[in-house]
C-alpha positions as CSV (number, residue, x, y, z in Angstrom):
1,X,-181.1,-9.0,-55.6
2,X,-183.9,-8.4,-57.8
3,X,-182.2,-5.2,-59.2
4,X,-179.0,-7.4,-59.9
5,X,-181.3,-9.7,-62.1
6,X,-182.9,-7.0,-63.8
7,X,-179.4,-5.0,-64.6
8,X,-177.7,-8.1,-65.5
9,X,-180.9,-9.0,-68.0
10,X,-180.7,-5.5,-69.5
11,X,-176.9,-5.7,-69.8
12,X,-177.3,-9.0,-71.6
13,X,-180.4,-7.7,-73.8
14,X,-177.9,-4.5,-74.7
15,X,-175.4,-6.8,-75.6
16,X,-176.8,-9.1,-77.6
17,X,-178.4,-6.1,-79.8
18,X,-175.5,-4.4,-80.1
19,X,-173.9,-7.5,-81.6
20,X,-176.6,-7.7,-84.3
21,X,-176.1,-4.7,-84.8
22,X,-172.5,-5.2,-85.9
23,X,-173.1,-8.4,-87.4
24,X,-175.6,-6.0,-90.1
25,X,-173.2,-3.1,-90.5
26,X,-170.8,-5.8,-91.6
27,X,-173.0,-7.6,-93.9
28,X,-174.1,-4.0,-95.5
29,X,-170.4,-3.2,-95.6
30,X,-169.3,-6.7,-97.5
31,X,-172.5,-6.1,-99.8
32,X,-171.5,-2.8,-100.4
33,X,-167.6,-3.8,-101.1
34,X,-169.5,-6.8,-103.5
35,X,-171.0,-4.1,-105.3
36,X,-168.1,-2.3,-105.8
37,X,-165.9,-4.6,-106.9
38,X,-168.5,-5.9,-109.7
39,X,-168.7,-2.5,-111.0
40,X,-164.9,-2.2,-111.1
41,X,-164.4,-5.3,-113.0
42,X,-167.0,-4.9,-115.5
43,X,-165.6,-1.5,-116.0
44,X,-162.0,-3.3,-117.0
45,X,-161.2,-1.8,-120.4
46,X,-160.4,-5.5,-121.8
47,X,-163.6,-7.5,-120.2
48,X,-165.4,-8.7,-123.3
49,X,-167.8,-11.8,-124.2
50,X,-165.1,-14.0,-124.3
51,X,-164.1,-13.6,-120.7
52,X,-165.7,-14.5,-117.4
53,X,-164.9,-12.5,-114.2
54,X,-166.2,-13.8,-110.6
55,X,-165.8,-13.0,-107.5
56,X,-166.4,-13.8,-103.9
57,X,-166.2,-11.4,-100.9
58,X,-165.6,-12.9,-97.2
59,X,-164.9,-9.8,-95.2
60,X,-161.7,-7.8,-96.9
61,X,-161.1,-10.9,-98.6
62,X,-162.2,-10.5,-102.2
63,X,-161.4,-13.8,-104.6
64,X,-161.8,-13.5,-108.0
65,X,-162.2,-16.6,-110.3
66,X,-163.0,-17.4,-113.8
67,X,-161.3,-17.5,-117.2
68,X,-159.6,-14.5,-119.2
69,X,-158.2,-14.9,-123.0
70,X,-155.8,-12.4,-121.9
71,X,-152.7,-12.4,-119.4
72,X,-153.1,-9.1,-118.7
73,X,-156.9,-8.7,-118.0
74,X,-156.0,-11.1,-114.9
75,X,-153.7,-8.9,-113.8
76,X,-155.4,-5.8,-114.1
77,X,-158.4,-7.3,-112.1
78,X,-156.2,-7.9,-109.1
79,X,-154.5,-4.4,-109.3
80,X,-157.5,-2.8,-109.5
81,X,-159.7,-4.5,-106.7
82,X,-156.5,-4.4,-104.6
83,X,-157.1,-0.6,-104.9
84,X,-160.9,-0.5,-103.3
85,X,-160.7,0.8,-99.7
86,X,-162.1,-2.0,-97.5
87,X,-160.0,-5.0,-99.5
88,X,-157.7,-6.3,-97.1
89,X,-156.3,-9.4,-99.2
90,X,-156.9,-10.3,-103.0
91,X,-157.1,-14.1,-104.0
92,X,-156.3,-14.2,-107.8
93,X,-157.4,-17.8,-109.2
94,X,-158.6,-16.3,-112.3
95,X,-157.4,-18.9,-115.2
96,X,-155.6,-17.5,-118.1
97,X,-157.2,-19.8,-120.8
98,X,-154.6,-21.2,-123.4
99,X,-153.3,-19.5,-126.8
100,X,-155.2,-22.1,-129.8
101,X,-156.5,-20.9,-133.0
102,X,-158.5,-23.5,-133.1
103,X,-160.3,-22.0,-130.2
104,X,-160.4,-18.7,-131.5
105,X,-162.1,-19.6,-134.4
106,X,-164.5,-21.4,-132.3
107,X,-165.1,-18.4,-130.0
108,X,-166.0,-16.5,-133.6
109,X,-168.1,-19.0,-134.8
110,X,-170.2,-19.6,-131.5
111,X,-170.5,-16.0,-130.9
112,X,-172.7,-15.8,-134.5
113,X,-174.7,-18.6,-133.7
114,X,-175.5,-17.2,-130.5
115,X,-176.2,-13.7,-131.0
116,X,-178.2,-14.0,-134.6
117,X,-180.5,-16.7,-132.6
118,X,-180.9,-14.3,-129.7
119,X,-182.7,-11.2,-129.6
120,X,-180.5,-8.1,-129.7
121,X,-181.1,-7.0,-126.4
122,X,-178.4,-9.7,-125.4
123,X,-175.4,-8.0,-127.7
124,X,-175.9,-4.5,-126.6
125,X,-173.6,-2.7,-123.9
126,X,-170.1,-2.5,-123.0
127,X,-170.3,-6.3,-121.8
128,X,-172.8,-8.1,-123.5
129,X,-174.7,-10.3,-120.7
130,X,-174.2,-14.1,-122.6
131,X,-170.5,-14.8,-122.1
132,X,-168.3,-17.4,-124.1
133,X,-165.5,-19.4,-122.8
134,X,-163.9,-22.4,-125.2
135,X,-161.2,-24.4,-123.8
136,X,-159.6,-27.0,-125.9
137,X,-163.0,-27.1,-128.0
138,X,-165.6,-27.3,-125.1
139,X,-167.7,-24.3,-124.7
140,X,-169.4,-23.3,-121.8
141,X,-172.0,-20.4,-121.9
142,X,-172.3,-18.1,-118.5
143,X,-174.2,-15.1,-118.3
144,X,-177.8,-14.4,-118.0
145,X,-180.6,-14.5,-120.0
146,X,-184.1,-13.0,-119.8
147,X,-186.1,-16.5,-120.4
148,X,-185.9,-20.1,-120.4
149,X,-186.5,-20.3,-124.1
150,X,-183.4,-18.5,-124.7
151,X,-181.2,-20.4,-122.6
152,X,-182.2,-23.2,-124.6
153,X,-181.7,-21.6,-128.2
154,X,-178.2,-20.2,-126.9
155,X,-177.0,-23.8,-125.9
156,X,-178.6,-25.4,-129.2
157,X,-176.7,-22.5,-131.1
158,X,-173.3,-23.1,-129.5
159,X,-174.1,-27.0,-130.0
160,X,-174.3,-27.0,-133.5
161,X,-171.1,-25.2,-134.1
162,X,-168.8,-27.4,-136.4
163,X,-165.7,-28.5,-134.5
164,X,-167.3,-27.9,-130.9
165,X,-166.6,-30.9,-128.8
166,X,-169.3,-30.3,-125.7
167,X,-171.3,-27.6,-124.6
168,X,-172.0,-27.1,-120.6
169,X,-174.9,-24.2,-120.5
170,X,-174.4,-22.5,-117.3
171,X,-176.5,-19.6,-118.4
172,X,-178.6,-18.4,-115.6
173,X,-182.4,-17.1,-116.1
174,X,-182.3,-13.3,-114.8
């Protein structure tokens, strides 16, 4: 009797680690799926400051979000993260922002203001880390910056732009 208890203990003790065990091989297999599909999408040949690419892993479900200026960057996101071994399912709600010189001169205009207020360390790369995304003549800045100060200046920049109608700063401090 008292062996039963103490197998039937041990069994259950085995058990439960075991499950925690595959609990953390699947959280260290979504990370590591996270990570690559961020370095597949900021490696998108058309990815540029006046797009914003997120994403969200749940298992081999990978959903990407955001806005694009371009058709065809949307597209390519999905094709290529459909690609990545470990993606069962691709949810595409990435939003294809509308065709508007107006906004394209706004884009311009904030990008200036921005990045001659900011230091340069914010322009340089292949994706520069303060993105810009104008929608009917509202900007909203995403992205990170090193310091609070700069958040501040970016938003106060991208405010001041003639013909800008509101300015939501969702710059994050990194």
């Amino acid at each position: 009797m008292k062996f039963t208890k103490l197998a039937t203990l041990v069994l259950a003790g085995a058990l439960m680690a075991g499950s925690g065990l595959a609990a953390d091989t699947a959280k260290k297999s979504e990370k590591s799926l996270a990570q690559r599909v961020r370095h597949e999408l900021v490696m998108l040949p058309w990815y540029g400051v006046f797009d914003n690419l997120e994403y969200r892993v749940d298992g081999g479900v990978v959903t990407l979000s955001g806005q694009v200026i371009r058709p065809t960057l949307k597209s390519d996101a999905e094709n290529l993260v459909k690609r990545l071994e470990g993606v069962e399912t691709v949810r595409n709600e990435i939003e294809v922002l509308p065709l508007s010189p107006f906004d394209d001169r706004i884009r311009l205009a904030v990008y200036r203001a921005v990045y001659s207020r900011l230091q340069p360390q914010y322009a340089m790369g292949g994706v520069p880390s303060i993105h810009i995304i104008v929608k009917n003549g509202n900007v909203t800045l995403t992205g990170a910056v090193g310091r609070e100060m700069d958040r501040n200046l970016a938003f106060i920049a991208a405010n001041g732009v003639p013909g800008v109608f509101s300015v939501t700063n969702d710059l994050r401090i990194a």
